[in-house]
Backbone bond lengths (Angstrom), bond angles and torsions (degrees), N, CA, C in turn:
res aa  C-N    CA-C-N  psi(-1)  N-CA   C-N-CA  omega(-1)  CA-C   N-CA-C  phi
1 X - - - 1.457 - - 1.532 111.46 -
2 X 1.377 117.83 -51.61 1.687 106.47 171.35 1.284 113.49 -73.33
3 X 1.420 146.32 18.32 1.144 129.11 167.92 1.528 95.56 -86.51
4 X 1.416 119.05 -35.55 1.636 136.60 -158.89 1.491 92.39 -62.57
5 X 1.484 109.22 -47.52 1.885 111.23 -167.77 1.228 108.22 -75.71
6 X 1.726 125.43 -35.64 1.452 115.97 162.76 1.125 135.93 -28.87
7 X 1.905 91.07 -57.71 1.588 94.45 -171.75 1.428 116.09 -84.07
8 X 1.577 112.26 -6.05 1.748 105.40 170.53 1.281 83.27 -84.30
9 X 1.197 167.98 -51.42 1.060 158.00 159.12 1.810 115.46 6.20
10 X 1.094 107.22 -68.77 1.498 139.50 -149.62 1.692 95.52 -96.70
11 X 1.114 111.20 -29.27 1.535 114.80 158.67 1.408 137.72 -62.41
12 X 1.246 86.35 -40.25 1.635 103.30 -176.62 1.463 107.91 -91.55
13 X 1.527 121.75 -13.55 1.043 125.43 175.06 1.496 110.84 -66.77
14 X 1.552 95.68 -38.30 1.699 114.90 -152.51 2.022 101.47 -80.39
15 X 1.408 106.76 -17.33 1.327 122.76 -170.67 1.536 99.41 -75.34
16 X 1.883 103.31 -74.95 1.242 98.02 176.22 1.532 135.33 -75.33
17 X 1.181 126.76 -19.83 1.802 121.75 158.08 1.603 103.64 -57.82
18 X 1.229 119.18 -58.09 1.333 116.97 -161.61 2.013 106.99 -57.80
19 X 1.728 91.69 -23.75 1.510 95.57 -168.83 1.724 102.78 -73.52
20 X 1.041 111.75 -32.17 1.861 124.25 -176.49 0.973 97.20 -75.75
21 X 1.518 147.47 -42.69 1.283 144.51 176.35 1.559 122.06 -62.39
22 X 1.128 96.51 -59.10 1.812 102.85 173.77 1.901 104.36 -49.38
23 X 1.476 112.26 -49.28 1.478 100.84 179.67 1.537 113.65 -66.18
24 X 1.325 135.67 -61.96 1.060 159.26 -171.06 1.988 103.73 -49.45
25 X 1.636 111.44 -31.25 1.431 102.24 -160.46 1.947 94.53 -123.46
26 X 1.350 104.20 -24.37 1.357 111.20 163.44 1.262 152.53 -76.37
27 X 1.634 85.16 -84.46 1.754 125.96 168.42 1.238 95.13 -36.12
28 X 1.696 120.90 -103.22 1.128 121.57 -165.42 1.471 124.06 -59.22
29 X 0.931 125.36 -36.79 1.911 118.34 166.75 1.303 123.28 -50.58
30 X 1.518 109.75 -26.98 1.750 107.23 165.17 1.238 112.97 -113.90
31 X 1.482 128.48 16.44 1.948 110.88 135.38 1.330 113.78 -84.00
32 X 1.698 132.88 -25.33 1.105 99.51 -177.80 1.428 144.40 -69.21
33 X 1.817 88.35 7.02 1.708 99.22 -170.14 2.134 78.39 -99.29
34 X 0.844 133.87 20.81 1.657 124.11 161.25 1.612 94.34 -139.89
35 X 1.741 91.54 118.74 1.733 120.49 -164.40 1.431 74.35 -94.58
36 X 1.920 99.80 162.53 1.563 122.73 158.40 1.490 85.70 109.34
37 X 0.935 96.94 170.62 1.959 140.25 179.88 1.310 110.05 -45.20
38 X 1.736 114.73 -42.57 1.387 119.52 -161.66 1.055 104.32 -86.75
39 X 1.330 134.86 -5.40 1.689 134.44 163.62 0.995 110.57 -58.20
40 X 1.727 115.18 -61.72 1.294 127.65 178.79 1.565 114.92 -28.21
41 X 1.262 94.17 -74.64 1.845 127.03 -155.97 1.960 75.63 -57.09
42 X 1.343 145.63 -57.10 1.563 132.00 -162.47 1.429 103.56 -62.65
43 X 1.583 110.91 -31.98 1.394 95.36 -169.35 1.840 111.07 -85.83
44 X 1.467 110.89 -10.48 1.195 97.32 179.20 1.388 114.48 -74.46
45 X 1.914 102.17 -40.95 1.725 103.95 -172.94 1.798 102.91 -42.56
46 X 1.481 103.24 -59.34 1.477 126.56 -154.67 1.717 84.41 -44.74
47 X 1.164 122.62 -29.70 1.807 111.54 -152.92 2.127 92.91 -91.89
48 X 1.149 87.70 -50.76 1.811 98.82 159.94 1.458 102.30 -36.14
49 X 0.719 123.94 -74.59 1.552 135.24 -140.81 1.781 102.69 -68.78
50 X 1.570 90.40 -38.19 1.925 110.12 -161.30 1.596 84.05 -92.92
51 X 1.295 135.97 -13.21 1.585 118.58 179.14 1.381 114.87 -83.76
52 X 0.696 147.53 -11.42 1.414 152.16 132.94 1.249 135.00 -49.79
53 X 1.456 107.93 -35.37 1.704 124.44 163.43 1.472 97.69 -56.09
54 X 1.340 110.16 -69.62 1.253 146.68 -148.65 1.820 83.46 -53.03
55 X 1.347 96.94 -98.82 1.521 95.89 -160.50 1.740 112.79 -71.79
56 X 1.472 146.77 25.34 1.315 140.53 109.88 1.557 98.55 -50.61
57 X 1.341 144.74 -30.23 1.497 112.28 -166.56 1.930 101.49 -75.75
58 X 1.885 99.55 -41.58 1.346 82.71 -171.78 1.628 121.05 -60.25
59 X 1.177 109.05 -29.73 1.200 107.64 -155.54 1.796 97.24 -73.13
60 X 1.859 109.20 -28.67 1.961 84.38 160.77 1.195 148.93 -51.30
61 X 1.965 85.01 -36.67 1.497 101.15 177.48 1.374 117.91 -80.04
62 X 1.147 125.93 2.21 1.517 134.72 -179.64 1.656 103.01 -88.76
63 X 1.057 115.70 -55.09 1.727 119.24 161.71 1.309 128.85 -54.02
64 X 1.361 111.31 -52.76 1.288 119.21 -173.82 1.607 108.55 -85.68
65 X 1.489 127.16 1.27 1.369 148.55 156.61 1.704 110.86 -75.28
66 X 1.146 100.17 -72.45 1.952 88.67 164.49 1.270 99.88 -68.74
67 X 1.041 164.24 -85.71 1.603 125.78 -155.36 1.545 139.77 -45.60
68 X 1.533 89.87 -25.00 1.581 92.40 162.60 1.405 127.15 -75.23
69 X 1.490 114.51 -29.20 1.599 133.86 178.93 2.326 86.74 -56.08
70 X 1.312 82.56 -60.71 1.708 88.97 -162.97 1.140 117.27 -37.36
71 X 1.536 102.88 -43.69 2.193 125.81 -172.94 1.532 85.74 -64.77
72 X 1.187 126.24 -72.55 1.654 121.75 174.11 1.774 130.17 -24.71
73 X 1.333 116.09 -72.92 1.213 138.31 -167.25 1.039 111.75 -128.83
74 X 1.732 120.38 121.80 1.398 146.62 154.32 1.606 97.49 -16.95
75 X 1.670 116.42 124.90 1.573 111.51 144.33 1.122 136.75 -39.71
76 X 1.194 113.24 -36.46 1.306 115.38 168.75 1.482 135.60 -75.06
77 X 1.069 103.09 -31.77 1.610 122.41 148.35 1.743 115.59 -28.75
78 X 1.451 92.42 -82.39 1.472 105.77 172.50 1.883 105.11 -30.67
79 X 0.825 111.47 -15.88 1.571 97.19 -177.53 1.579 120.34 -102.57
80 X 1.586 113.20 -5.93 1.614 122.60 170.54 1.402 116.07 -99.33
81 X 1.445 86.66 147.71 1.688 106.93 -161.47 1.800 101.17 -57.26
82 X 1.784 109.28 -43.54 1.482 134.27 152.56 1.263 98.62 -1.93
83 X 1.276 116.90 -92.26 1.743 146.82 -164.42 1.466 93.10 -38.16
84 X 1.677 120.15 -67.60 1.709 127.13 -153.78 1.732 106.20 -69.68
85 X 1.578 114.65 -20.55 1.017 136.78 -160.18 1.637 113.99 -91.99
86 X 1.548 103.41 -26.47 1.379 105.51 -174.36 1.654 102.30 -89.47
87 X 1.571 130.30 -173.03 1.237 143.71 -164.67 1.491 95.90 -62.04
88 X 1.373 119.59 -77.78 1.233 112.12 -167.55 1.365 127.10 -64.41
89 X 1.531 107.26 -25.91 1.546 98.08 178.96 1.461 121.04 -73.22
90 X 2.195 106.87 -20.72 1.508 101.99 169.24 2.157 113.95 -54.11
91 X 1.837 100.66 -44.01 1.164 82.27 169.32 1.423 139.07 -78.57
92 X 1.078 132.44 4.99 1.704 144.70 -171.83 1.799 79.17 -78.26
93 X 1.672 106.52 -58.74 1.548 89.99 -155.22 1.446 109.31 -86.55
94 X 1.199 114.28 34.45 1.699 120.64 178.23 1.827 93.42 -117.09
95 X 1.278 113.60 -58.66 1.629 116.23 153.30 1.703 107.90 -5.73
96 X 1.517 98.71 -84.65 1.784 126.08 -171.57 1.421 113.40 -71.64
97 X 1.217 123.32 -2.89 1.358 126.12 149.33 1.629 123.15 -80.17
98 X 1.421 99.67 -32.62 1.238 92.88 178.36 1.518 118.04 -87.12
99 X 1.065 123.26 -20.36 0.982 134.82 -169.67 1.673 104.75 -77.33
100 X 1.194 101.67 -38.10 1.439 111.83 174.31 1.828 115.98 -68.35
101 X 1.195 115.50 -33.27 1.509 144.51 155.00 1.826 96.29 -52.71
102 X 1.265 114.14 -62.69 1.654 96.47 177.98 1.527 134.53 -74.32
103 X 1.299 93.51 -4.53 1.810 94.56 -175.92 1.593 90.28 -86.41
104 X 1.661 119.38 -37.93 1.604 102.62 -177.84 1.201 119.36 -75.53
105 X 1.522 122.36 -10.28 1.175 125.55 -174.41 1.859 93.71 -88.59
106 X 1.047 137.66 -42.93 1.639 132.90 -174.84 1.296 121.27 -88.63
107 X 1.669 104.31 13.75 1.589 128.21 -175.10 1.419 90.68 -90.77
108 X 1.490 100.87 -81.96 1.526 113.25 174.33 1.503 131.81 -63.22
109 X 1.328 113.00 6.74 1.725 120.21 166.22 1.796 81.78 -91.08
110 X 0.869 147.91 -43.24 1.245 150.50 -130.03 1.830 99.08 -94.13
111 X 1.339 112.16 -65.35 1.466 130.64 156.57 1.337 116.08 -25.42
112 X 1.590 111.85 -59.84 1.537 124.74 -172.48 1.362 101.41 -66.92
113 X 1.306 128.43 -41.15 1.098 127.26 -139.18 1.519 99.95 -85.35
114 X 1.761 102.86 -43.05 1.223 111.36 -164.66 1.705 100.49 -70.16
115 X 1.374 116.75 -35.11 1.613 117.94 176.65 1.534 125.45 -51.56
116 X 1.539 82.87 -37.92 2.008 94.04 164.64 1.404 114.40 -58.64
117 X 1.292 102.08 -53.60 1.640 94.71 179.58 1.416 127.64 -78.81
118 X 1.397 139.80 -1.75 1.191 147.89 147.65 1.325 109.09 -81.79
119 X 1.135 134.13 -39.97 1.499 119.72 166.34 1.519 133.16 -59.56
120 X 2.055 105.07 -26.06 1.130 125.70 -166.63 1.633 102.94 -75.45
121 X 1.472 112.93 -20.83 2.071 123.05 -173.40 1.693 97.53 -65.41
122 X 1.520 107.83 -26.65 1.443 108.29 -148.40 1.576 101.79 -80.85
123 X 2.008 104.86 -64.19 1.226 120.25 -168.21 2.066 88.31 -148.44
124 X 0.964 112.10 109.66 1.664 132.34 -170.56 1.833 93.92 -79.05
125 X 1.214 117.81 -4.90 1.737 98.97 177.01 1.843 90.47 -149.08
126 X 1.006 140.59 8.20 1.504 151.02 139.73 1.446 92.36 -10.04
127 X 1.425 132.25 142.85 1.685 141.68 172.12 1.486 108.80 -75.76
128 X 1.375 124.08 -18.53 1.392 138.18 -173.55 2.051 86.56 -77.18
129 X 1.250 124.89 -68.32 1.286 128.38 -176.81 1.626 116.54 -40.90
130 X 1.414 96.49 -59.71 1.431 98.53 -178.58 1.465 99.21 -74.37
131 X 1.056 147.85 -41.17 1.491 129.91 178.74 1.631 118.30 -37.72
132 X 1.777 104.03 -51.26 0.909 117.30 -174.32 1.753 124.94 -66.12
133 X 1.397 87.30 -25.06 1.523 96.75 -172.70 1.559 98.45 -102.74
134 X 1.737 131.95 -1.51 1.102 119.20 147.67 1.662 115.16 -77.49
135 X 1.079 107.38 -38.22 1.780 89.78 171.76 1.228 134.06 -76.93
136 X 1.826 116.08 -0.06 1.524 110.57 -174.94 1.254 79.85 -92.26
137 X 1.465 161.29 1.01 1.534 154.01 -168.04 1.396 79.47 -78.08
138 X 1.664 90.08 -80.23 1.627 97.87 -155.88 1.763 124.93 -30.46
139 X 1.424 89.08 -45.81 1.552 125.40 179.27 2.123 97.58 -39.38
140 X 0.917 92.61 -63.97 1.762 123.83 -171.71 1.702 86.45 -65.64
141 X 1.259 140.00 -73.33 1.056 130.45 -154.51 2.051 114.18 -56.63
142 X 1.307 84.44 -62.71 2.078 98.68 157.39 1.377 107.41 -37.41
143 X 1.581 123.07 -70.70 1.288 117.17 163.89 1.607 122.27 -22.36
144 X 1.038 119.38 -51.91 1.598 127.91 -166.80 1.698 100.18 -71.00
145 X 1.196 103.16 -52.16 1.669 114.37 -164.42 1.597 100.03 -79.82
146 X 0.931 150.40 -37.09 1.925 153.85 133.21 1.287 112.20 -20.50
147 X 1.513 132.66 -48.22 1.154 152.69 177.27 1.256 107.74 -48.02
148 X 1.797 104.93 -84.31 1.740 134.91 -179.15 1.917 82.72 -34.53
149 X 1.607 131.79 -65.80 1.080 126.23 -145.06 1.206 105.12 -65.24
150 X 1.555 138.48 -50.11 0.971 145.18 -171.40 1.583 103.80 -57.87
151 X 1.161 120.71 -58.65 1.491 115.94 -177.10 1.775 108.60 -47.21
152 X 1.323 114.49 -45.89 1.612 117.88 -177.35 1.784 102.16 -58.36
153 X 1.398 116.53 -46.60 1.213 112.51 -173.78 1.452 122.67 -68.29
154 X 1.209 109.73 -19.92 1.421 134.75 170.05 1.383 110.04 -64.19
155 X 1.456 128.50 -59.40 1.240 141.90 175.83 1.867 109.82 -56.12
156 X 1.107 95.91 -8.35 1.922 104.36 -165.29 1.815 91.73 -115.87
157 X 1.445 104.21 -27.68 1.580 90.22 177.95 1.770 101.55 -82.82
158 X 1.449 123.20 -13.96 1.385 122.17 163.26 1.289 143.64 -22.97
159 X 1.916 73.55 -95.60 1.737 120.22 179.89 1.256 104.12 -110.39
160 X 1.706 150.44 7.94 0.714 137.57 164.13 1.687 118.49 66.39
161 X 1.439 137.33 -178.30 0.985 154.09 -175.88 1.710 98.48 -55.11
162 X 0.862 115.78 -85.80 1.575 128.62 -146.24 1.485 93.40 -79.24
């Protein structure tokens, strides 16, 4: 059974990194060479479309993340200072920091993004739009680089160092 939760584990990982990547290293680098509106309007559907991917993936990996902690370490464990204090639990809670770092970071790509596109019905080049749609980038880019980290830290809460 925990090999089964790994690999939905490792799936959902592979959905949403791979999903930030494809936008971040693809998507958007080949509309900006196609100017006009209709760039826009693909990248919003595409972000529509991928937010649902997107956050069903976290929310597997958020489950199937405490169950793996659980298959690992006694509940009760989880509750001594011991546990948070030793090697792995510094990394579990460097893991759960970041992770906590990505839900605010795909909160507020999410916010920005959606402000771009209700602002964009009104006036599509308005400074309020482009503000907005410069910070869901940024928003999205942090996202990507939080992501990459978590997966490495993951691989270290594994196999460890050596």
């Amino acid at each position: 059974m925990y090999q089964l939760v790994v690999w939905i584990h490792v799936v959902a990982a592979c959905s949403w990194v791979g999903g930030i990547l494809f936008f971040a290293l693809v998507l958007v680098p080949a509309l900006r060479k196609v100017p006009g509106p209709s760039s826009h309007q693909l990248v919003m559907a595409v972000g529509r479309r991928f937010r649902v991917i997107g956050w069903s993936s976290v929310a597997v990996l958020i489950l199937t993340g405490i169950g793996n902690v659980l298959y690992r370490v006694p509940a009760s464990q989880l509750l001594t200072v011991e546990f948070w204090q030793s090697p792995w639990g510094r990394m579990l809670c460097l893991k759960l920091g970041l992770v906590l770092a990505m839900l605010c970071l795909a909160i507020a790509h999410d916010v920005m993004g959606a402000r771009a596109t209700s602002s964009a019905q009104i006036d599509p080049r308005s400074p309020a739009v482009l503000r907005s749609r410069q910070l869901a980038s940024r928003f999205g880019r942090a996202l990507g680089i939080v992501a990459l980290a978590i997966v490495f830290v993951a691989v270290l809460l594994v196999r460890g160092w050596g």
